[in-house]
C-alpha positions in Angstrom: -29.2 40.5 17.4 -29.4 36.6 17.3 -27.0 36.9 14.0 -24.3 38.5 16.7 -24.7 35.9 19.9 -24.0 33.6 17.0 -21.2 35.0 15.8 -19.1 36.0 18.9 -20.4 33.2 21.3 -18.8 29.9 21.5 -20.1 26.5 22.1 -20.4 25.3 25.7 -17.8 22.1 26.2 -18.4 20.6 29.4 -15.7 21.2 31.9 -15.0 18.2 34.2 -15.4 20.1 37.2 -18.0 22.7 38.9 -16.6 26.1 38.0 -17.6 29.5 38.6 -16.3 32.7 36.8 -16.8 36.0 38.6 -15.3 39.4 37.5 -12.8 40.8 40.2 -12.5 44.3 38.5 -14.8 46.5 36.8 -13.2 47.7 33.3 -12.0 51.3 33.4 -14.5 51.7 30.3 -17.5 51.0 28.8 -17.5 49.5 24.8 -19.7 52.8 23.8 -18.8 56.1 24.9 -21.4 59.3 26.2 -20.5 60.6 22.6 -21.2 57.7 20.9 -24.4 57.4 22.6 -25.1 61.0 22.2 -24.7 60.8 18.7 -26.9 57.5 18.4 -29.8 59.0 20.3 -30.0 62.7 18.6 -30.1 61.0 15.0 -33.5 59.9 16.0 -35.0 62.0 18.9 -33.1 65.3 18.4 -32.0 67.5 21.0 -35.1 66.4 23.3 -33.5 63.2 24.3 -32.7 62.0 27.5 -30.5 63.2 29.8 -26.3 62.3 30.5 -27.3 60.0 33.4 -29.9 58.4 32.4 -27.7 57.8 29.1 -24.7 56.6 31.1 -26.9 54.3 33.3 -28.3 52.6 30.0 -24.6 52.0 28.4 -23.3 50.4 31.2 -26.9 48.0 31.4 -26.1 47.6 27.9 -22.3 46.9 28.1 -23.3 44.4 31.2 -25.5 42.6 28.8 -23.8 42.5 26.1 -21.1 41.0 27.9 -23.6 38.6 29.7 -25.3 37.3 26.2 -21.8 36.5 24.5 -19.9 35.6 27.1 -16.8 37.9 26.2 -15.3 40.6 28.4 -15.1 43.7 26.2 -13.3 46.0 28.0 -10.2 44.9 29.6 -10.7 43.6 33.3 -9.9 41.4 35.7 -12.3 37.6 36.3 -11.4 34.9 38.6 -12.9 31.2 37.7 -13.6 28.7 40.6 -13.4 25.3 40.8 -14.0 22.3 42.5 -10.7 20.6 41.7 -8.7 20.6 39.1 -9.7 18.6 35.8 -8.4 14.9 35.3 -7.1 13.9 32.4 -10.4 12.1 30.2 -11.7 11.2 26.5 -13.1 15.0 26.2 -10.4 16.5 27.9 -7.0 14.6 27.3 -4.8 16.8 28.5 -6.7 17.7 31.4 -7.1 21.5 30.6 -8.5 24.3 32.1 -11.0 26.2 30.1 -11.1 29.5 30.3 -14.9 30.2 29.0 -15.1 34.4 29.3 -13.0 35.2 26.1 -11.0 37.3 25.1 -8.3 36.2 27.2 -5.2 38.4 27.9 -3.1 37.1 30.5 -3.1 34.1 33.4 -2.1 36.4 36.5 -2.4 33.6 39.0 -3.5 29.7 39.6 -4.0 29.2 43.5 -5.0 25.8 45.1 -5.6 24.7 48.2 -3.2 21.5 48.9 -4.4 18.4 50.5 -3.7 20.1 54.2 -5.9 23.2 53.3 -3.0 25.3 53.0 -3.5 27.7 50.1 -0.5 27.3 47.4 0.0 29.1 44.4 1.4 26.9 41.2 5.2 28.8 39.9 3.6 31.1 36.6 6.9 29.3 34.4 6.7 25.5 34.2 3.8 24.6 36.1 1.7 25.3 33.0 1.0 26.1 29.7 -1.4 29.1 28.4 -3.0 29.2 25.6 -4.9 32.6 25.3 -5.3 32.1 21.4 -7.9 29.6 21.4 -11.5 29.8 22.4 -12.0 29.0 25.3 -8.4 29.5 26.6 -6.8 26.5 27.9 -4.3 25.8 30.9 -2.4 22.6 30.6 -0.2 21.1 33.2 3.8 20.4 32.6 3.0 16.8 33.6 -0.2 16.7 35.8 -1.8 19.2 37.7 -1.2 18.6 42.0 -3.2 17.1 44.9 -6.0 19.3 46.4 -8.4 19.2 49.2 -10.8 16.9 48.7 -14.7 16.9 50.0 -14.4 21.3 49.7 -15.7 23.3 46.9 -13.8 26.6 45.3 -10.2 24.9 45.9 -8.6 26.0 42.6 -9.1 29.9 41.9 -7.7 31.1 38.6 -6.9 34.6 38.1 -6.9 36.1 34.7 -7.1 39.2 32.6 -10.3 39.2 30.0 -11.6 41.9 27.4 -10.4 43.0 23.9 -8.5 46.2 25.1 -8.6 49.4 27.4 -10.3 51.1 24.8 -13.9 51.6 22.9 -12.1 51.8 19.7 -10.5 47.9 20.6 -13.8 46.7 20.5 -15.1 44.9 17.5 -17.3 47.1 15.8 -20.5 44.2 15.7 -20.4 44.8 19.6 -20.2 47.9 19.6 -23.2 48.8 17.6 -25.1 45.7 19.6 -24.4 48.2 22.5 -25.4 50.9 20.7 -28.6 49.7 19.2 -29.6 48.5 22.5 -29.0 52.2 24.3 -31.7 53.5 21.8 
């Protein structure tokens, strides 16, 4: 198991700012289906095993784990990261980037701010910024520098963004998958 954290977790780079990812929408999916699980479960305790729901209720504790431990989103859903500000430009962090630590990344649906009145903006999605969902961690970079925001508050950049390696079980890489499974029983 430590062989996979390894192997799909990234190193932590220290972002220049407090920041606080939440997920906004639960995936439609889990990484493992009730078949899958099924399957898993009668190879070794035949048709005595445990029930659907008890099977369903340790797939999702396994999926939420899973997800928790590597720090990847493996079903496609929706997360919001918080922060204090954003970043300044600095010898770790030249081009003052956003880091977008739950990978896979997808898409940048929205960057909102609050200005330096309070009054919640949200940055133009062409030629504000720069997305680069191909790296690990994803970065946002400004087209020249990022604006003004309220200072002395907390939470005043909110960044919107699609996570998770696809709508399906199958998109799943097949390391996390089994992880899931193994850890169902």
């Amino acid at each position: 198991m430590r062989t996979l954290v390894r192997m799909f977790k990234r190193p932590h780079n220290a972002h220049p700012t407090m920041h606080h990812t939440r997920r906004t929408a639960a995936p439609a999916r889990r990484a493992v289906t009730l078949s899958d699980a099924l399957a898993q479960v009668r190879e070794y305790e035949g048709d005595n095993g445990p029930g659907d729901a008890y099977l369903e209720a340790c797939i999702a504790a396994a999926h939420e784990a899973c997800e928790q431990r590597t720090e990847r989103a493996l079903i496609t859903s929706s997360w919001q990261l918080t922060m204090d500000g954003f970043p300044a430009a600095c010898h770790g962090n030249p081009l003052a980037a956003i880091r977008i630590l739950r990978c896979p990344v997808q898409a940048v649906v929205s960057i909102k701010y609050d200005d330096a009145d309070g009054v919640e903006q949200t940055l133009a999605t062409t030629g504000a910024y720069r997305v680069n969902i191909w790296a690990e961690p994803a970065t946002i970079t400004p087209v020249g520098s990022w604006p003004a925001t309220l200072t002395g508050h907390t939470g005043t950049v909110r960044v919107t963004f699609l996570a998770g390696y696809g709508d399906s079980p199958a998109d799943v890489p097949m390391p996390l998958r089994q992880w899931v499974l193994l850890a169902v029983g």
